[in-house]
mmCIF file of the N, C-alpha and C atoms, coordinates in Angstrom:
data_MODEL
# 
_entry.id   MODEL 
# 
loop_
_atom_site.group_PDB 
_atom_site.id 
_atom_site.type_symbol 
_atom_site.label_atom_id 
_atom_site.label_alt_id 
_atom_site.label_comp_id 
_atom_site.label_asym_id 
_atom_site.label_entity_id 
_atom_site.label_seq_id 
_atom_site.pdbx_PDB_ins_code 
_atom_site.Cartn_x 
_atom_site.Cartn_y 
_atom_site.Cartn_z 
_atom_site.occupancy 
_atom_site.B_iso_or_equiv 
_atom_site.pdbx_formal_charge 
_atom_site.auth_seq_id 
_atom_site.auth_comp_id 
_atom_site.auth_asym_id 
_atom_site.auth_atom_id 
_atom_site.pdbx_PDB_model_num 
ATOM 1   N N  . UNK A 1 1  ? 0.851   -1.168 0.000  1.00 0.00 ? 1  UNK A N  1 
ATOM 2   C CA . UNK A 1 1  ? 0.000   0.000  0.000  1.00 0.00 ? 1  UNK A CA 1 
ATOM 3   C C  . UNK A 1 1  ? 0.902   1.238  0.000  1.00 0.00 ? 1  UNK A C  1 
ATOM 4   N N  . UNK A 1 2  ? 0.445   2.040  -0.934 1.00 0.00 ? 2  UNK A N  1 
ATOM 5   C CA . UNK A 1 2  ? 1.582   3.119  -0.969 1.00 0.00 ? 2  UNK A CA 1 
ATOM 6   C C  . UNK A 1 2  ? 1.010   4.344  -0.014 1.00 0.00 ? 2  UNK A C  1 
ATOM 7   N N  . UNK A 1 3  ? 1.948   5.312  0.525  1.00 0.00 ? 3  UNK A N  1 
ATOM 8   C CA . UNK A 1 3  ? 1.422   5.981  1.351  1.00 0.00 ? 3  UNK A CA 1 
ATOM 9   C C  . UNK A 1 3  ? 0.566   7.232  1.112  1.00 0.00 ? 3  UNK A C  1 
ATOM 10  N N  . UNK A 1 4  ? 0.183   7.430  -0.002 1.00 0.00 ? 4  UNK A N  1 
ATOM 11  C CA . UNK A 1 4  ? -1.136  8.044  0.031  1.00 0.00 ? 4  UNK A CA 1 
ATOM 12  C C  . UNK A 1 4  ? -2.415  7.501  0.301  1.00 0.00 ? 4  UNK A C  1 
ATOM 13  N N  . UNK A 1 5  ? -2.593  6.389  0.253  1.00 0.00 ? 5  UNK A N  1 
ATOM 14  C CA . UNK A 1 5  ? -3.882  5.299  0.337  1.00 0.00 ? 5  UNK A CA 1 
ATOM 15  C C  . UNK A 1 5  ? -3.554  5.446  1.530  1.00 0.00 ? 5  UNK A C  1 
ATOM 16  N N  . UNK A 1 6  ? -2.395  5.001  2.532  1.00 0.00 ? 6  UNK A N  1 
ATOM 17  C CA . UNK A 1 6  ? -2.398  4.674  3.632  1.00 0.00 ? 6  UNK A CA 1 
ATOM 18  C C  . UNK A 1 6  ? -2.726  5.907  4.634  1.00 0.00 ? 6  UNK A C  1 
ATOM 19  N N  . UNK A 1 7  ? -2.510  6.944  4.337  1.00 0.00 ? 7  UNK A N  1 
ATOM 20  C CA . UNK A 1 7  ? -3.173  8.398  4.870  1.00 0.00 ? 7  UNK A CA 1 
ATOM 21  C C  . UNK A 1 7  ? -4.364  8.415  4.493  1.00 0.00 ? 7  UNK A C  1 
ATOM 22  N N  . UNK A 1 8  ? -4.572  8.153  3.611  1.00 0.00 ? 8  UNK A N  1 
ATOM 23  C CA . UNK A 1 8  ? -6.580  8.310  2.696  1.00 0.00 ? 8  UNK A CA 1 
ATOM 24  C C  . UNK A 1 8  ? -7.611  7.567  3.762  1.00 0.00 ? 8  UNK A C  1 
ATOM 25  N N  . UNK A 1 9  ? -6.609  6.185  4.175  1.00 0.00 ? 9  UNK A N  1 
ATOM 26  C CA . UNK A 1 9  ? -7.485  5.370  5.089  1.00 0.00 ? 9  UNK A CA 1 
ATOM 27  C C  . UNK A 1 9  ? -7.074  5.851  6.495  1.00 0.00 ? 9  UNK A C  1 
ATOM 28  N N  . UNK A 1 10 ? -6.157  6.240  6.490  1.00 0.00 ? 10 UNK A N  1 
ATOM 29  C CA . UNK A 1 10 ? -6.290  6.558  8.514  1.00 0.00 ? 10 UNK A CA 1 
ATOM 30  C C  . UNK A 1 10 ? -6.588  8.344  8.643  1.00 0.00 ? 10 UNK A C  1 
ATOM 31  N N  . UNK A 1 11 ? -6.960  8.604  7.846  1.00 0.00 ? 11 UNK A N  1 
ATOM 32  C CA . UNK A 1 11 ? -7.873  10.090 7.456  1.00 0.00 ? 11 UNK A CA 1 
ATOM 33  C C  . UNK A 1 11 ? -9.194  9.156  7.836  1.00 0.00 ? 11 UNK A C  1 
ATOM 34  N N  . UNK A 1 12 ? -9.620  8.702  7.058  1.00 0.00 ? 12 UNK A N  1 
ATOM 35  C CA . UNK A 1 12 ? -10.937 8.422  6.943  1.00 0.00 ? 12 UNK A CA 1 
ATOM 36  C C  . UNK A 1 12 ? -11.176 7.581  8.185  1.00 0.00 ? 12 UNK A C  1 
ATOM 37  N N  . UNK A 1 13 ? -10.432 6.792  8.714  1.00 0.00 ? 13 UNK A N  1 
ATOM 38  C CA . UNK A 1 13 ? -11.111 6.273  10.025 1.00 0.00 ? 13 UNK A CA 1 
ATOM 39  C C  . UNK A 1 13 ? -10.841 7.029  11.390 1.00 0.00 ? 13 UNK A C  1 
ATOM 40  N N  . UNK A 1 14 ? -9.974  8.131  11.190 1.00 0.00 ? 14 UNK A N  1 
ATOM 41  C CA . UNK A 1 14 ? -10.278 8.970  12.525 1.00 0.00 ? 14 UNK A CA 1 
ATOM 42  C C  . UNK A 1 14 ? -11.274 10.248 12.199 1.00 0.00 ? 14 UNK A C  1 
ATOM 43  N N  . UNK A 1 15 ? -12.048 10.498 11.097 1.00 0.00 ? 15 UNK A N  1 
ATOM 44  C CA . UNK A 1 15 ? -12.920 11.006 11.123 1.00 0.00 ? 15 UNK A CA 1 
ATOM 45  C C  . UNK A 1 15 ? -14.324 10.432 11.251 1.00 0.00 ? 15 UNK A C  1 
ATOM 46  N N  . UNK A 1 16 ? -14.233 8.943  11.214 1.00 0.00 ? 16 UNK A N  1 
ATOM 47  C CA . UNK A 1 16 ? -15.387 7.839  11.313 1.00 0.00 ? 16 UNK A CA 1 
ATOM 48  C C  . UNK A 1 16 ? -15.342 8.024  12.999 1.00 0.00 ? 16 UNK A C  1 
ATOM 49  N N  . UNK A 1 17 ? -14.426 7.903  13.742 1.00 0.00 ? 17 UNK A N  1 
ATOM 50  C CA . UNK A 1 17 ? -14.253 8.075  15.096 1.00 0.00 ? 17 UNK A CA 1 
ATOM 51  C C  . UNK A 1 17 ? -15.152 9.334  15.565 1.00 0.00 ? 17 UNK A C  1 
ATOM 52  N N  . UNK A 1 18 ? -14.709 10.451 14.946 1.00 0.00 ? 18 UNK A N  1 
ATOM 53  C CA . UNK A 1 18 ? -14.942 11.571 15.760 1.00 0.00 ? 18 UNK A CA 1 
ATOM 54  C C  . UNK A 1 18 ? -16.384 11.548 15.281 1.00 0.00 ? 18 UNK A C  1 
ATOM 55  N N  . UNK A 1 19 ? -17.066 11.447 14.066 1.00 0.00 ? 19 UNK A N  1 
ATOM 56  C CA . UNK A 1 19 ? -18.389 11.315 13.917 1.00 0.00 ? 19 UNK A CA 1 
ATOM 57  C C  . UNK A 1 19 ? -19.154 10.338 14.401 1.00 0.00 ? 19 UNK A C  1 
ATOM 58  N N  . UNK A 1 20 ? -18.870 9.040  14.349 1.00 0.00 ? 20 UNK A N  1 
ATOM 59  C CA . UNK A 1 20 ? -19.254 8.458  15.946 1.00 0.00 ? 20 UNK A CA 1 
ATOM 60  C C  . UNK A 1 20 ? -19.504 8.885  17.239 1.00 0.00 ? 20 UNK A C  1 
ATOM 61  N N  . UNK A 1 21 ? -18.299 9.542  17.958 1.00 0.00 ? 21 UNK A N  1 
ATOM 62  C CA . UNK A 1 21 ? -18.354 10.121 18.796 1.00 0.00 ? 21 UNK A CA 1 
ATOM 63  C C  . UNK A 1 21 ? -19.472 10.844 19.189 1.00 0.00 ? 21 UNK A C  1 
ATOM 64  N N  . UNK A 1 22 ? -19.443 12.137 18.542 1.00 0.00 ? 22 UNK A N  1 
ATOM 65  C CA . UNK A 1 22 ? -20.236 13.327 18.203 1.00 0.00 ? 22 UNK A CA 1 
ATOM 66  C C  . UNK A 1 22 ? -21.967 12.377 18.372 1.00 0.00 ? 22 UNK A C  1 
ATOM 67  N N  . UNK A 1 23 ? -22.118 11.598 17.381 1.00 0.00 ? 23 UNK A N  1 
ATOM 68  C CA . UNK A 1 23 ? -23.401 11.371 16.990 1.00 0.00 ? 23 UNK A CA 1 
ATOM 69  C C  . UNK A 1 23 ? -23.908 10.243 18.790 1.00 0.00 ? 23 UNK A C  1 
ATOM 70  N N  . UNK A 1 24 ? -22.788 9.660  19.437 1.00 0.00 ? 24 UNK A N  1 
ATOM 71  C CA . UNK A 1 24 ? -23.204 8.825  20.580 1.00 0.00 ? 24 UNK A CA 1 
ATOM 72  C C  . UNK A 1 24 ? -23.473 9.800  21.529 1.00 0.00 ? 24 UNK A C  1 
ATOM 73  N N  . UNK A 1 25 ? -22.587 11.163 21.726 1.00 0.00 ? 25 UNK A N  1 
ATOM 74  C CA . UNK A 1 25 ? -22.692 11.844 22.617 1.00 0.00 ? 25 UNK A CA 1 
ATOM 75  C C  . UNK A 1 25 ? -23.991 12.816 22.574 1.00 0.00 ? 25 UNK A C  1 
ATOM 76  N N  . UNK A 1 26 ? -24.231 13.019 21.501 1.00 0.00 ? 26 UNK A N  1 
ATOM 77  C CA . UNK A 1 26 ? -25.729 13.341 21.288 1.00 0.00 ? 26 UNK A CA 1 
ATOM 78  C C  . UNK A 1 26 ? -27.240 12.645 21.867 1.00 0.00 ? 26 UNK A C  1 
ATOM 79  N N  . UNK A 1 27 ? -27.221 11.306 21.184 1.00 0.00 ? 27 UNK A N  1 
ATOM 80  C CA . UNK A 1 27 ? -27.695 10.159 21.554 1.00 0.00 ? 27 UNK A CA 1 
ATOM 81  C C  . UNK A 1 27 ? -27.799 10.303 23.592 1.00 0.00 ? 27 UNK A C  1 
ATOM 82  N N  . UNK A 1 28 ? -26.318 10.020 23.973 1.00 0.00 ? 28 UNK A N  1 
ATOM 83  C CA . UNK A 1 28 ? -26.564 9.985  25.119 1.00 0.00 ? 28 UNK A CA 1 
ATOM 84  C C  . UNK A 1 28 ? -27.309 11.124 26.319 1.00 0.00 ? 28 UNK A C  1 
ATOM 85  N N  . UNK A 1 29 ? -26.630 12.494 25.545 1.00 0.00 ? 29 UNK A N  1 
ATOM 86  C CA . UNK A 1 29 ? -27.333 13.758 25.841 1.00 0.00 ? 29 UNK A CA 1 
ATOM 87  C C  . UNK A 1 29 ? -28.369 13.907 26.072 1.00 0.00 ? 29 UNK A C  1 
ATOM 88  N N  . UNK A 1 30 ? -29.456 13.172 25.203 1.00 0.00 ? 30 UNK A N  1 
ATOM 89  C CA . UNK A 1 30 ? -31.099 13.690 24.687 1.00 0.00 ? 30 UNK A CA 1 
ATOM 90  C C  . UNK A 1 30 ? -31.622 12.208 25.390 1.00 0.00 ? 30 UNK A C  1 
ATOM 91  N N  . UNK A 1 31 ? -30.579 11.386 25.676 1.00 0.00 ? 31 UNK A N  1 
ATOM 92  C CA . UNK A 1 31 ? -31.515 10.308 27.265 1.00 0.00 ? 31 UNK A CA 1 
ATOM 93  C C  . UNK A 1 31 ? -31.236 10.952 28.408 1.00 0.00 ? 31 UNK A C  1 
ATOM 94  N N  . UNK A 1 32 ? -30.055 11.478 28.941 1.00 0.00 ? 32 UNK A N  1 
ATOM 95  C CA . UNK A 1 32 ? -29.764 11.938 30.319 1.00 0.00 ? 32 UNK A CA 1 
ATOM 96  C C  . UNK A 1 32 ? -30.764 13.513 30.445 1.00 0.00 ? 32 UNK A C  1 
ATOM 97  N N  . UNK A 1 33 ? -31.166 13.770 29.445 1.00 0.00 ? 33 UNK A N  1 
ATOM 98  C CA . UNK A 1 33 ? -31.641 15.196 29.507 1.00 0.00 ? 33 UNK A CA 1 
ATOM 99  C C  . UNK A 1 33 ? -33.463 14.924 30.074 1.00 0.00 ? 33 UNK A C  1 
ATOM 100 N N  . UNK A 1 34 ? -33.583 14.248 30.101 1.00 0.00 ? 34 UNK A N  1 
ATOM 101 C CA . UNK A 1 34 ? -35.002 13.412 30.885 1.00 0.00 ? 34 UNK A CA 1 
ATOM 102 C C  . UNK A 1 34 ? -35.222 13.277 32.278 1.00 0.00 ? 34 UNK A C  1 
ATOM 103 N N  . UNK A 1 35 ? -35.592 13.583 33.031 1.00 0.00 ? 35 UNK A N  1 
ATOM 104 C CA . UNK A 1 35 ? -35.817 13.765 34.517 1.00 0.00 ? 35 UNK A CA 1 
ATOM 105 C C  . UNK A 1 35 ? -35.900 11.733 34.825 1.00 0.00 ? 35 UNK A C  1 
ATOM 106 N N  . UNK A 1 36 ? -35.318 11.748 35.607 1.00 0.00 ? 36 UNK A N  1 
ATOM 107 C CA . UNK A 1 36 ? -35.064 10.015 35.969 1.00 0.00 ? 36 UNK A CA 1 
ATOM 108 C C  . UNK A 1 36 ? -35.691 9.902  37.219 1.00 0.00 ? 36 UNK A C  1 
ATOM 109 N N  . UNK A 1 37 ? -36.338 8.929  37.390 1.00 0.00 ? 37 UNK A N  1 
ATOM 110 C CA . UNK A 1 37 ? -36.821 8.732  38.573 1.00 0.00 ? 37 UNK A CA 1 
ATOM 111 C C  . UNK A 1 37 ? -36.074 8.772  40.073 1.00 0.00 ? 37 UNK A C  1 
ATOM 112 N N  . UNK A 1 38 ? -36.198 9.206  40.909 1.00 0.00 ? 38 UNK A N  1 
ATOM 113 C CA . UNK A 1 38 ? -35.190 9.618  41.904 1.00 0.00 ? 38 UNK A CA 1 
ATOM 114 C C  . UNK A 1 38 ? -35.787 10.634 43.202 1.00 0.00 ? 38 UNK A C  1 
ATOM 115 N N  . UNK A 1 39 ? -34.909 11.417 44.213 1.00 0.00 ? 39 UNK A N  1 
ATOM 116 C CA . UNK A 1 39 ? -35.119 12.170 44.859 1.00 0.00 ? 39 UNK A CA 1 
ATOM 117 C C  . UNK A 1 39 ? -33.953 12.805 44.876 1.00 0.00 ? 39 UNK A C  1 
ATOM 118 N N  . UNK A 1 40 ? -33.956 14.106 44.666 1.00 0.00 ? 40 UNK A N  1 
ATOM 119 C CA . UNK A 1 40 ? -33.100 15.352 43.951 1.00 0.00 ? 40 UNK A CA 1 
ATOM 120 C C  . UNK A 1 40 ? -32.756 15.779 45.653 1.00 0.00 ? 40 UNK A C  1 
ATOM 121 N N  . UNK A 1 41 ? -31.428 15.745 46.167 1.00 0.00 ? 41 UNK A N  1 
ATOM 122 C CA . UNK A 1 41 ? -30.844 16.296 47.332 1.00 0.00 ? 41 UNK A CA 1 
ATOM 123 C C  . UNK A 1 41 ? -29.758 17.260 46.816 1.00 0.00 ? 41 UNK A C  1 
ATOM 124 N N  . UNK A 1 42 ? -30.359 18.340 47.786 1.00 0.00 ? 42 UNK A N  1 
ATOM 125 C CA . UNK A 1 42 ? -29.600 19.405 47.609 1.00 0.00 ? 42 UNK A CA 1 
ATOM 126 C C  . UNK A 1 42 ? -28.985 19.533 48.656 1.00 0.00 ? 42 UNK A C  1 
ATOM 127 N N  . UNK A 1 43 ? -27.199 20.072 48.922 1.00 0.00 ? 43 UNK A N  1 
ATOM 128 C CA . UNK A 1 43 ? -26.820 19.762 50.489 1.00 0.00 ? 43 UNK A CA 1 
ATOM 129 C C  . UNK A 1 43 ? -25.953 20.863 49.823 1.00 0.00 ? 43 UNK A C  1 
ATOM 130 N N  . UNK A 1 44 ? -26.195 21.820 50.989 1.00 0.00 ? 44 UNK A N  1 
ATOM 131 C CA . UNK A 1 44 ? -25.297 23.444 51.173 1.00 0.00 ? 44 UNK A CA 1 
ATOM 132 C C  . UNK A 1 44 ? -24.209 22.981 51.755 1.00 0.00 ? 44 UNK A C  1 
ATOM 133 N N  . UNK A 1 45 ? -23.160 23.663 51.135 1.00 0.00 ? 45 UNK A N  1 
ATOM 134 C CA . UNK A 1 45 ? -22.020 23.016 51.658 1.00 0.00 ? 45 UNK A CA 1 
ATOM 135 C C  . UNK A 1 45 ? -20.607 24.492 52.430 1.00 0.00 ? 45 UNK A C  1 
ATOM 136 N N  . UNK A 1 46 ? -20.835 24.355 53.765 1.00 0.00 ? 46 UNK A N  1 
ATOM 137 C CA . UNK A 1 46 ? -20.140 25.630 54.366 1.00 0.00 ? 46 UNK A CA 1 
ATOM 138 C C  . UNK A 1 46 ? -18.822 25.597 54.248 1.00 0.00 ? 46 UNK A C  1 
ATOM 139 N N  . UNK A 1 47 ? -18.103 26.819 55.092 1.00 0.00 ? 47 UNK A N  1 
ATOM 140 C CA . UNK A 1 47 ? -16.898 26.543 55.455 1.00 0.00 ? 47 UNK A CA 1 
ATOM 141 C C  . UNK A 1 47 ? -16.197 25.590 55.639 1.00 0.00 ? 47 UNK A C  1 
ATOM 142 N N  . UNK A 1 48 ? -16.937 25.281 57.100 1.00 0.00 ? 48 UNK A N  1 
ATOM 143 C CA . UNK A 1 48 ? -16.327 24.496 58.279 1.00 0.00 ? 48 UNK A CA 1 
ATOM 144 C C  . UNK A 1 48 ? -16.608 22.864 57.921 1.00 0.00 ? 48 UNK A C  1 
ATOM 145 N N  . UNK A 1 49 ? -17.582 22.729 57.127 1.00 0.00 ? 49 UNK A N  1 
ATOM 146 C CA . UNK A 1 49 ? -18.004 21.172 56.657 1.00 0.00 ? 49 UNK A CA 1 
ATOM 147 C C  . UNK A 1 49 ? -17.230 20.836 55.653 1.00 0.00 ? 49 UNK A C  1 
ATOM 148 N N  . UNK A 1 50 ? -16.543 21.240 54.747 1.00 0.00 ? 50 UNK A N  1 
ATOM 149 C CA . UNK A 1 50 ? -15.682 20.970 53.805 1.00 0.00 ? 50 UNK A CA 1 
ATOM 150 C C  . UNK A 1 50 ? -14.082 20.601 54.250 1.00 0.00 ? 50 UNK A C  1 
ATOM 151 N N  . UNK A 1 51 ? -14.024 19.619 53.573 1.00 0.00 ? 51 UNK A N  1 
ATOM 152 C CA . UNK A 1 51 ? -11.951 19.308 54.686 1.00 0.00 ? 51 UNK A CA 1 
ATOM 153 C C  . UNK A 1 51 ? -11.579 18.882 53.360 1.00 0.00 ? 51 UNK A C  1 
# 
């Protein structure tokens, strides 16, 4: 394989990566963005309670 093909293909599969990426992190976004069943605690956090 001469090395233009061989750049042509590892071009093309780290942009298959990052559009993967992109398109899962979306995906995962627009499920976590849904209120989940649960009880939401809120805890103030002072001075003196923090170490």
């Amino acid at each position: 394989m001469n090395r233009k093909l061989y750049r042509l293909c590892l071009v093309m599969v780290i942009m298959a990566a990052v559009v993967s990426g992109v398109l899962y992190y979306r995906v995962l976004k627009k499920k976590a963005a849904a209120p989940q069943e649960g009880i939401f605690v809120w805890e103030e956090l002072s001075g003196s309670g923090c170490v």
